[in-house]
C-alpha positions as CSV (number, residue, x, y, z in Angstrom):
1,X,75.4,-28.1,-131.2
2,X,72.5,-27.9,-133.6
3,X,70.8,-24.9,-133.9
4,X,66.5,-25.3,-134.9
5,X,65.8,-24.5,-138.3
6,X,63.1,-22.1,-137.6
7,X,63.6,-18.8,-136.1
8,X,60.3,-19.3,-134.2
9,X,58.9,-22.6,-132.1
10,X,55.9,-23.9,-134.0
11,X,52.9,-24.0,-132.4
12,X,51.1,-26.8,-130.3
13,X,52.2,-29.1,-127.7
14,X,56.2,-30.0,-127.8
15,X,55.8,-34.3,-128.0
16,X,59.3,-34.6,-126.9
17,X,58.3,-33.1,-122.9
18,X,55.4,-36.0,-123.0
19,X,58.6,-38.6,-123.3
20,X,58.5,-41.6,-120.7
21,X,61.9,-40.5,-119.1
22,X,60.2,-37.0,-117.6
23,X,56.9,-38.0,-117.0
24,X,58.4,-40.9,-114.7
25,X,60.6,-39.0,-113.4
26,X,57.5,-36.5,-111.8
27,X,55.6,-39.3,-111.4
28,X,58.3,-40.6,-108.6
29,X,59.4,-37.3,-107.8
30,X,63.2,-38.7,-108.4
31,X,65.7,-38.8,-111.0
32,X,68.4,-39.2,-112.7
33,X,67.2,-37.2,-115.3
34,X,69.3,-35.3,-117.9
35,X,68.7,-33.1,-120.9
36,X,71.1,-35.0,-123.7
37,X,73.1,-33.0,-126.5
38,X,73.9,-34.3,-129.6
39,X,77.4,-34.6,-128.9
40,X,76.5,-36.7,-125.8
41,X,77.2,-33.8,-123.4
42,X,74.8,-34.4,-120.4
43,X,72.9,-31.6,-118.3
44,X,71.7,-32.8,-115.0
45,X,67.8,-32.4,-114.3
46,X,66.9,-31.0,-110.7
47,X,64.1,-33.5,-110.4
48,X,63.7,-33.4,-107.1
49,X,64.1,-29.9,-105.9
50,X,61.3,-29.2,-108.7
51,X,58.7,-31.9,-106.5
52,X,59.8,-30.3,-103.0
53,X,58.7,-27.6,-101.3
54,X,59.9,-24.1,-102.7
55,X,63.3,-23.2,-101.0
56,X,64.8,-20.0,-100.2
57,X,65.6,-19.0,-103.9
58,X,62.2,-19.9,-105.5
59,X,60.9,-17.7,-102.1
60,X,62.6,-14.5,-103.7
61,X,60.8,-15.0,-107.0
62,X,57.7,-15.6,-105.0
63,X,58.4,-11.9,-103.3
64,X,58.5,-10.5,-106.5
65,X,55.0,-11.7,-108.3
66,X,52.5,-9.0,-108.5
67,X,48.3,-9.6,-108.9
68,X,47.6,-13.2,-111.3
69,X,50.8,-14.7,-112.0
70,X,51.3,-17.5,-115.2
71,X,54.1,-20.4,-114.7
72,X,55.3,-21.4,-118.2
73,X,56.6,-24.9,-118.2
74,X,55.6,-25.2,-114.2
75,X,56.6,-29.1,-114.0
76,X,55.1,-30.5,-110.8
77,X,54.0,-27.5,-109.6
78,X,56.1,-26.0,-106.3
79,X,55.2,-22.7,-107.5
80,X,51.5,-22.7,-108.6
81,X,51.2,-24.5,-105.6
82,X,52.9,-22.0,-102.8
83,X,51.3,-19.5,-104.2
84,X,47.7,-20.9,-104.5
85,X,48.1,-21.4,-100.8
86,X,48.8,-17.6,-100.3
87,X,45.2,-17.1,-101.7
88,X,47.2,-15.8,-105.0
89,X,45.2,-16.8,-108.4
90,X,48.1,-18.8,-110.3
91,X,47.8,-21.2,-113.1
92,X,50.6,-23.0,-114.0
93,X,50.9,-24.5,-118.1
94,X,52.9,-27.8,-118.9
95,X,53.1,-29.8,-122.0
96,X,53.0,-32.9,-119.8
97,X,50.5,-34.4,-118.7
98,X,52.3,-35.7,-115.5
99,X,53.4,-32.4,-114.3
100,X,49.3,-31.1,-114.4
101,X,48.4,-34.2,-112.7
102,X,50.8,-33.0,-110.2
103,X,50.2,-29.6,-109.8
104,X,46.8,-30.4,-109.2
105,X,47.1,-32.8,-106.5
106,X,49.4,-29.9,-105.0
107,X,46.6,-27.9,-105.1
108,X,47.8,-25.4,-107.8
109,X,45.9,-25.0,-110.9
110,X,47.1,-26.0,-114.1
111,X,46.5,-26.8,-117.9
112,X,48.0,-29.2,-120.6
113,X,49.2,-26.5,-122.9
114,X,52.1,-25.1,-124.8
115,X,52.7,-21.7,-124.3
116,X,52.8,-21.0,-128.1
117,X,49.1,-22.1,-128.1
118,X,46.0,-19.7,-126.7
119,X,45.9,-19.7,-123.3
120,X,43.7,-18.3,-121.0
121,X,43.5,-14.7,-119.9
122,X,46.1,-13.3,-122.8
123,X,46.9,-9.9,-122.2
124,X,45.4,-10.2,-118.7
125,X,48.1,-11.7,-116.5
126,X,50.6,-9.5,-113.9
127,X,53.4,-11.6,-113.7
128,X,54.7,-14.5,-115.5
129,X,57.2,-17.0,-114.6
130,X,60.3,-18.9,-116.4
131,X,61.6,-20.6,-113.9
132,X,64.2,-23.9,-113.6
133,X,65.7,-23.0,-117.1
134,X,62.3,-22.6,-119.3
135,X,63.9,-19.6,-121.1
136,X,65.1,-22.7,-123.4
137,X,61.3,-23.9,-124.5
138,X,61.0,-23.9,-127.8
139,X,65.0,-23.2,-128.4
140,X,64.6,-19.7,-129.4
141,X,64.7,-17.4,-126.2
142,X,63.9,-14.0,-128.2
143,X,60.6,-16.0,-129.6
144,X,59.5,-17.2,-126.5
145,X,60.1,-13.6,-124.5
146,X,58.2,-12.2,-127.5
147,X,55.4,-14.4,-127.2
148,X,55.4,-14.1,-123.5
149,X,55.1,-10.0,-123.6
150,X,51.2,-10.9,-125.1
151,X,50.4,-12.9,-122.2
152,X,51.1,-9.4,-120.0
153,X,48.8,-6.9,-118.7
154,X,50.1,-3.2,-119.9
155,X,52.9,-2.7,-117.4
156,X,52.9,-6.0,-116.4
157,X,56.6,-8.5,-115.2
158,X,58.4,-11.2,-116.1
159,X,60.7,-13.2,-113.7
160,X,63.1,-15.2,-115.1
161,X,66.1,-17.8,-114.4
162,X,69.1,-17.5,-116.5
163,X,71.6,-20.1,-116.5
164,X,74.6,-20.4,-113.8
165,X,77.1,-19.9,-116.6
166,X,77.5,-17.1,-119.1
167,X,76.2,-19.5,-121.9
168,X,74.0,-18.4,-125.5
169,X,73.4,-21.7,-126.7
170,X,70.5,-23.2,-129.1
171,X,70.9,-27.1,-129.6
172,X,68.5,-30.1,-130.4
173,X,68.6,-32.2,-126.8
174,X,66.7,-35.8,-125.6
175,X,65.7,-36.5,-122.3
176,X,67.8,-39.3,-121.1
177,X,67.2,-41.1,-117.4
178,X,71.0,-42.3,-117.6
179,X,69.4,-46.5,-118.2
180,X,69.5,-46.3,-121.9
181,X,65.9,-44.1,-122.2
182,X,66.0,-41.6,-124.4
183,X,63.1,-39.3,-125.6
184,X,62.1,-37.7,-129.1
185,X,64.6,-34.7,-130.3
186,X,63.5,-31.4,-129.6
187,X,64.6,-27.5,-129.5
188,X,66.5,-26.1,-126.3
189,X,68.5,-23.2,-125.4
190,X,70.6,-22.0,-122.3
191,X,71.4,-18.4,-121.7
192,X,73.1,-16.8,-118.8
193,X,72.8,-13.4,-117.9
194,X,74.3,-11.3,-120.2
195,X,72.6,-13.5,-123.1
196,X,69.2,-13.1,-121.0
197,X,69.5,-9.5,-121.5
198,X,70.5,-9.3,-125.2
199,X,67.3,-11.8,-126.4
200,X,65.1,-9.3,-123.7
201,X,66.1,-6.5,-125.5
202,X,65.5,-7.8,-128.7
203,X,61.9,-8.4,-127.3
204,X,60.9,-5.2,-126.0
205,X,62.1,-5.9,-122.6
206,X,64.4,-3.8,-120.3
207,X,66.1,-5.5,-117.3
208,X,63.9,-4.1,-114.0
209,X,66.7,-5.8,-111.6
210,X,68.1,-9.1,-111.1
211,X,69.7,-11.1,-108.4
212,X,71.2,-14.3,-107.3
213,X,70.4,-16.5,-104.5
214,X,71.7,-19.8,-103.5
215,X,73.5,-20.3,-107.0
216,X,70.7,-19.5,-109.3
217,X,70.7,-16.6,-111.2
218,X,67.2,-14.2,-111.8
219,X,66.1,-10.7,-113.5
220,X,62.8,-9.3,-113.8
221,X,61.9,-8.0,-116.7
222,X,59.3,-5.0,-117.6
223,X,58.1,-4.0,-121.0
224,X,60.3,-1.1,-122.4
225,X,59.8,2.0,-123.5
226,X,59.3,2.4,-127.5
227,X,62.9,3.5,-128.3
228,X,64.1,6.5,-130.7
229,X,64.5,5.3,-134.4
230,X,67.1,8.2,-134.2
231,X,68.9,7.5,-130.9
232,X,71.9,5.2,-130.9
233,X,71.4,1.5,-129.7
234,X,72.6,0.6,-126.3
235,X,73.5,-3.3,-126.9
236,X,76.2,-4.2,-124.9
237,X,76.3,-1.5,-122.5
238,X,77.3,-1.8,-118.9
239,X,74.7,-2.2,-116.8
240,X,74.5,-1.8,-113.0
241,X,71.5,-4.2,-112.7
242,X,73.6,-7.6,-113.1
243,X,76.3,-7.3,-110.5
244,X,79.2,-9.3,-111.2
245,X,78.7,-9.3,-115.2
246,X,82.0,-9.5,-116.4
247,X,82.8,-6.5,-118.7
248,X,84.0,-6.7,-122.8
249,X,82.6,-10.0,-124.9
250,X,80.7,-13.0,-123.7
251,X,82.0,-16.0,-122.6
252,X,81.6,-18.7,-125.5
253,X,78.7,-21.1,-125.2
254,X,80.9,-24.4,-124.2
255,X,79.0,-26.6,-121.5
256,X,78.9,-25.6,-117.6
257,X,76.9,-26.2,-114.7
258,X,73.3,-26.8,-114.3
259,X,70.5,-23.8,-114.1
């Protein structure tokens, strides 16, 4: 595992999402299609879950989105799309040019950019989305959730997807389409639940509520309350929000199941 070497993403479009094995891989709307460690440890890519229709799971994260809602990362677009056809104003934001293309034909609205770049309507937005594992853009989850909080209207939420396993990870991976094609190296992390809820906190956030559904693990997240500089910190206390959290220490980050 390789940790980045900056404690924040840099800014711009990430190359290594504009790699031939992903944008193919939208373009066709199949895989395989894997994220690839250093080590050689392989996580599978839901390619084509992400180009169908939304399912049951992505259907309670649609439940929860309140006024304009942002998609980070949207990928072809189920999302943008299901919820520009509920007369919702969405715009979804992808470094690929594939996945926009995609969106678009969908009929959802999105733009080529990175989240860590200006976007429209900062500061203005209801509800944003990481969905199918994009806590891990930029490999630094507490960056990306603090970046994310300046995207948000005052009081505005944040849905999220943590991973299936307890994982905390931050590692340098390559796309890989399992024929030999590998992309450019770039920043990813995986965090499961109690992770998610450390990095939140560390961002301002407090967990709002959080369920499962069909495997896949969500919270929402809302904007907390300036805390006490005299009041004792709260890290690591039990929570009734994330049912089934196992009590004591974190798993360690060793490889597991897909998001």
């Amino acid at each position: 595992m390789t940790a980045p070497t900056t404690s924040r993403p840099p800014a711009g479009p990430v190359p290594a999402w504009r790699a031939d094995p992903y944008a193919l891989a939208l373009r066709t709307g199949r895989g395989p299609l894997f994220l690839r460690r250093t080590d050689g440890w392989l996580l599978p890519l839901e390619v084509e879950r992400w180009c169908a229709g939304t399912d049951a799971a992505d259907e309670s994260v649609l439940s929860r989105c309140r006024g304009s809602v942002l998609d980070i990362g949207c990928g072809p677009g189920r999302l943008v799309a299901a919820l520009a056809g509920r007369g919702r104003r969405a715009l979804g934001i992808d470094v690929t040019p594939a996945a926009v293309t995609r969106t678009v034909r969908r009929g959802g609205t999105a733009l080529c950019r990175s989240v860590f770049e200006p976007l429209p309507g900062e500061r203005r937005w209801d509800t944003a989305l990481l969905i199918d594992g994009n806590i891990g853009i930029g490999g630094d989850p507490t960056a990306l959730l603090e970046r994310t909080a300046h995207l948000l209207a005052p009081g505005g939420r944040l849905l999220v997807e943590a991973a299936a396993v307890e994982v905390d990870e931050r590692c340098e991976v390559r796309l890989d389409d399992g024929r030999g094609t590998l992309g450019t190296p770039f920043p990813w992390a995986r965090v499961g639940r109690r992770a998610l809820l450390r990095h939140a906190e560390a961002a301002g956030w407090r967990a709002a509520g959080s369920w499962t559904l069909a495997g896949r693990h969500f919270a929402e997240l809302a904007p907390a309350p300036p805390r006490d500089p005299g009041a004792p910190a709260t890290l690591g206390s039990p929570t009734p929000l994330l049912p089934g959290t196992p009590r004591g220490p974190g798993a360690p980050a060793t490889p597991g199941a897909a998001p």
